[in-house]
Structure formats: structure tokens, C-alpha cells
C-alpha positions in Angstrom: 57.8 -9.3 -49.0 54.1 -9.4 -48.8 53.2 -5.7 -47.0 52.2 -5.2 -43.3 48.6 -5.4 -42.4 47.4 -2.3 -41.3 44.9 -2.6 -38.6 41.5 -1.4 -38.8 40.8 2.1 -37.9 37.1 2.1 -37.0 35.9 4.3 -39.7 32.9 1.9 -41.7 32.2 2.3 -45.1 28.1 2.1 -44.8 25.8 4.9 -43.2 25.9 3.5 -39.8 27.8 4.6 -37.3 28.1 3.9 -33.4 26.4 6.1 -31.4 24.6 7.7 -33.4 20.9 7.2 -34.2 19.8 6.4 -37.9 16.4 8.4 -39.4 14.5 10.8 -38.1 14.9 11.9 -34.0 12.0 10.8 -32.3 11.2 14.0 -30.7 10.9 15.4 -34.6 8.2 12.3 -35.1 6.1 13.1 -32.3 6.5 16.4 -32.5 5.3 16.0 -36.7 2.3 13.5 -35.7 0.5 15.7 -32.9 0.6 18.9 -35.8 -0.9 16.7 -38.3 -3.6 15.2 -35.7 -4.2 19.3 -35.0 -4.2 20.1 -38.4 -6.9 17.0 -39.0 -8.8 18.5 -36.2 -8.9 22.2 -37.5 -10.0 21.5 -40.9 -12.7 19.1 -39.2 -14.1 21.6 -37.0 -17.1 24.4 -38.1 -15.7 28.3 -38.0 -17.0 31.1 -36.0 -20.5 31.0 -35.0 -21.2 27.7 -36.5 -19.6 25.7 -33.8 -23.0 26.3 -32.0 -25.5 24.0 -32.3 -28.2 24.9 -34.4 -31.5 25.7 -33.2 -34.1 24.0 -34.8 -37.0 26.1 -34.8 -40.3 23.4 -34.7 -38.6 22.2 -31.3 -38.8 25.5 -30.0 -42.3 26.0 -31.3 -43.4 22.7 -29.3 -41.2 23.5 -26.7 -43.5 26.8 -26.1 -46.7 24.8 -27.5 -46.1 22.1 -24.6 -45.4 25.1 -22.1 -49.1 26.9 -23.0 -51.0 23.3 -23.1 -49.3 22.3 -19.6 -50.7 25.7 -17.9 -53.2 25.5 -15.5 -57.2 26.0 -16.7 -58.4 29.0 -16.3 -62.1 30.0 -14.8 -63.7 32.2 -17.2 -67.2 34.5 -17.8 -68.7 35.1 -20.6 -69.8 39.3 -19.9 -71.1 40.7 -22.9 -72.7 39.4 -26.4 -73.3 42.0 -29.3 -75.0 40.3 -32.1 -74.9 42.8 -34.7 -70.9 42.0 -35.0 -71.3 37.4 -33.8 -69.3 38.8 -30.8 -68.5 37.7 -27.0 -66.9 39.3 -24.1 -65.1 37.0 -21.8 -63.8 37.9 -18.6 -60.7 36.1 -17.0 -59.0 36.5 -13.8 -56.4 39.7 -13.5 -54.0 37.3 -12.5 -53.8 34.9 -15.6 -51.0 34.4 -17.1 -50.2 34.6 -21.3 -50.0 30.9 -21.2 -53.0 30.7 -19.7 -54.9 32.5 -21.9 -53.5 31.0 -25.0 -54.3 27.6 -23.5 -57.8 28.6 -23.3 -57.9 29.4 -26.9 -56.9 26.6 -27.9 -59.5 25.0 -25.6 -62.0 27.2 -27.5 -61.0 25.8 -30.7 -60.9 22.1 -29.9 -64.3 22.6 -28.4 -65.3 24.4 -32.1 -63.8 21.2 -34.0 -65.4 18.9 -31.8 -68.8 20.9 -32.5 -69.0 21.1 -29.1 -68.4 25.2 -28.6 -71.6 25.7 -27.7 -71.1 24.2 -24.0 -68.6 26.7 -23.3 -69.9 29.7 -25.3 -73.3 31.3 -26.6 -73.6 30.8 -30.1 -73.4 33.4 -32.6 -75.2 32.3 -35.6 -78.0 30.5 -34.1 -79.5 28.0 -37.3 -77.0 29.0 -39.3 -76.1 26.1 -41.5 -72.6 25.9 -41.2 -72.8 25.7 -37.3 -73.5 27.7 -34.0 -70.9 29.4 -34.7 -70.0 29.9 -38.1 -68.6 33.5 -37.8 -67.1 34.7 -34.6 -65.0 37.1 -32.6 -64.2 36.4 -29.1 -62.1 38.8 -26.9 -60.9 37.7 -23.9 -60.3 40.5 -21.1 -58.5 40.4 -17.5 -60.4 44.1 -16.8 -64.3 43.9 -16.5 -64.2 47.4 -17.7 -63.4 46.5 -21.3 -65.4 43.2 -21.7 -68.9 45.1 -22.2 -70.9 45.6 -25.6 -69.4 48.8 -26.3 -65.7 48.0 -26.2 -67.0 44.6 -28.1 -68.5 46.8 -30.9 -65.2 49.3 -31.4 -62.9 47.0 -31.8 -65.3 44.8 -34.2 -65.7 48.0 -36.5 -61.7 48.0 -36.4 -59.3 50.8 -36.5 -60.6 53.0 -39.3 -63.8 53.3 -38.1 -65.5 56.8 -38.3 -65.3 58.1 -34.3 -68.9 59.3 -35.3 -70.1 55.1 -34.9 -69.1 55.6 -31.7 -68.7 59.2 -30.1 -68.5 58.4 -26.5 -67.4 54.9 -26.7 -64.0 53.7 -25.5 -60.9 54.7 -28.0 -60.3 51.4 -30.4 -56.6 51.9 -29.1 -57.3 51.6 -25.5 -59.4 48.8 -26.2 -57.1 47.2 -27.8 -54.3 47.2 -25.8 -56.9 45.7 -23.0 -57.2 42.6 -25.0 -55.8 40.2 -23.8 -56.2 36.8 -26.2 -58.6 37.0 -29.7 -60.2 34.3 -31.4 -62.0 35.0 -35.0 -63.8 32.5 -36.4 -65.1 32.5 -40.1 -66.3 29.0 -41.6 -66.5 30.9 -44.5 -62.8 30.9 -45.1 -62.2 27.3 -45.5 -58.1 27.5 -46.1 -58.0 29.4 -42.5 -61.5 29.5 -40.5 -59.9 29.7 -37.2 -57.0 32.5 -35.9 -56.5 33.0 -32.7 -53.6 35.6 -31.1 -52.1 36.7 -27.6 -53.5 40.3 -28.0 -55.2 41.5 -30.6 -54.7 42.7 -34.6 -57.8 43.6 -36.8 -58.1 43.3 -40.4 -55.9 46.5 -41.4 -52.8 45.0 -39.4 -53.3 47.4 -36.7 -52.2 45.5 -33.7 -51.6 45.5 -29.4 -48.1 45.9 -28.4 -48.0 42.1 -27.2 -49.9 40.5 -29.8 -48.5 37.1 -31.1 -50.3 34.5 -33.3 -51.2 31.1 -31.9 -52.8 29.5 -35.0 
């Protein structure tokens, strides 16, 4: 007699079962894709202080360049001339402001390129044949006090100067520290005829507490 089918008891052979979910959970998948999107992101991202944005520096310069050219003009008086050293004196108003006076230096040296410095100042080598103004040092002052010949002629002898040139003269450093824009011109010195400064430096690299050089 042929043996009694047994029914079936549930239990499949294959990896399947009812109820339960094959692979991965899917909270273990999302969990895995947002660590590797974070990973991604870490290793993409600059450390420390290079996650700022770099500063490029000849934005700032025409950043400060466009702030000193958009100042207002300033009225200015030419006080004092001393031949002996192709200097002027001029005289702005207490009141003017750094960018101000640097705009006017730059006024001064346009007009020099233009050949056209003699509408605004006195020349200083009258003939001469590299120009009207083939060497000069003009000072620019906010106190009348320190735009006369004498102050002119200490700081153009420089720091170093014997005090026996000028015994009762203003001290260079006082003088110097009163200055407040410079602008030295020497045709002469064809890879750099024209420097102009915010204060004031002579040729030792003595210098005014604010100076700064403008070109």
C-alpha cells in the first residue's frame, strides 16, 4: 500500500519567507546613503580658515583707489617756494580728509603727465630741458605754520642734516609729522620719476607716523 501523503507543513525550501522582508532594512539604506552624501560633502569642503573667501588684494587696492578718486576736490594755496631745493609749500584746508589729499596728488601727477603742471603749480626748473618741472618736492600742509620756506628747506636737507644748517629752524621731526601728502618728482629717474605718499619719508627711510605710498 502506496504511503499516506503527508500534508505540507509551511516550512519552504528557498530563502523566502512570509513576513519577513528580503535584503537590507530600508532604514539601514537610508541611514547608509545620507553618511556617504556627508562623507562626499566633508572631503569636498576647505578646512579651517580656508572656508573663507579669499581676499584678492588688487580689488582691495582699487577698491581704496576708487574711494581716494571719488573724494571731493580740494581748494589749495601754494605758500612758499625755495629754489635752492625745486620746492613748494601748499596749504590745504584743516579739515581735508587723507582721501582728499591723496586725490590731489594724483591730480598733481596727471597734470605733470599731461605737461600741464604748470597751471596748477610754479615751476621749479624754469628752461630746464626735461620740463618745468623736472625735479620737484611738493609738501602739502593743513597748518600754515609749517608750509613756509624754512620748514620747506629742513625737511628737503632730510633727517641727517647737521642742526647747524638750520639752528633756529623748525625740528625735521615736527615738520615731518605736519606733512600731510608728499610728492617728489625726478625726470631724472626714468624707472620711477614720480612718488607720491600720505605723509612723508625722505631718502634715509625716516618716515611720519601715517605715511603710506600712493604711487
Amino acid at each position: 500500500m502506496e504511503s499516506e501523503q503527508k500534508p505540507d507543513t509551511g516550512t519552504p525550501s528557498g530563502p523566502y519567507e512570509e513576513g519577513k522582508r528580503a535584503g537590507a532594512h530600508p532604514l539601514v539604506v537610508v541611514l547608509s546613503i545620507i553618511l556617504g552624501l556627508w562623507f562626499a560633502i566633508w572631503l569636498a569642503t576647505p578646512k579651517g580658515k580656508q572656508t573663507q573667501a579669499p581676499v584678492n588684494p588688487e580689488l582691495a587696492s582699487k577698491t581704496a583707489d576708487d574711494d581716494e578718486t571719488d573724494a571731493a576736490p580740494i581748494m589749495f594755496r601754494v605758500k612758499s617756494t625755495v629754489k635752492e631745493f625745486n620746492a613748494i609749500g601748499v596749504l590745504v584746508p584743516e579739515q581735508a580728509t587723507d582721501s582728499q589729499v591723496a586725490g590731489l596728488l594724483k591730480r598733481f601727477r596727471q597734470a605733470r603727465l599731461a605737461n600741464m603742471l604748470t597751471t596748477l603749480l610754479p615751476p621749479t626748473t624754469p628752461k630746464h630741458k626735461l620740463g618745468e618741472h623736472a625735479v620737484a618736492d611738493i609738501f602739502i600742509f593743513s597748518d600754515g605754520k609749517f608750509s613756509k620756506a624754512d620748514a620747506l628747506s629742513v625737511l628737503s636737507r632730510g633727517a641727517h642734516a647737521p642742526g647747524e644748517l638750520y639752528p633756529s629752524a623748525v625740528p625735521f621731526e615736527t615738520a615731518m609729522e605736519h606733512v600731510r601728502g608728499h610728492y617728489r618728482i625726478d625726470l631724472n629717474d626714468t624707472g620711477h620719476p614720480d612718488k607720491g605718499s600720505i605723509g612723508f619719508a625722505d631718502e634715509s627711510g625716516v618716515h611720519s607716523k601715517h605715511y603710506r605710498a600712493l604711487f
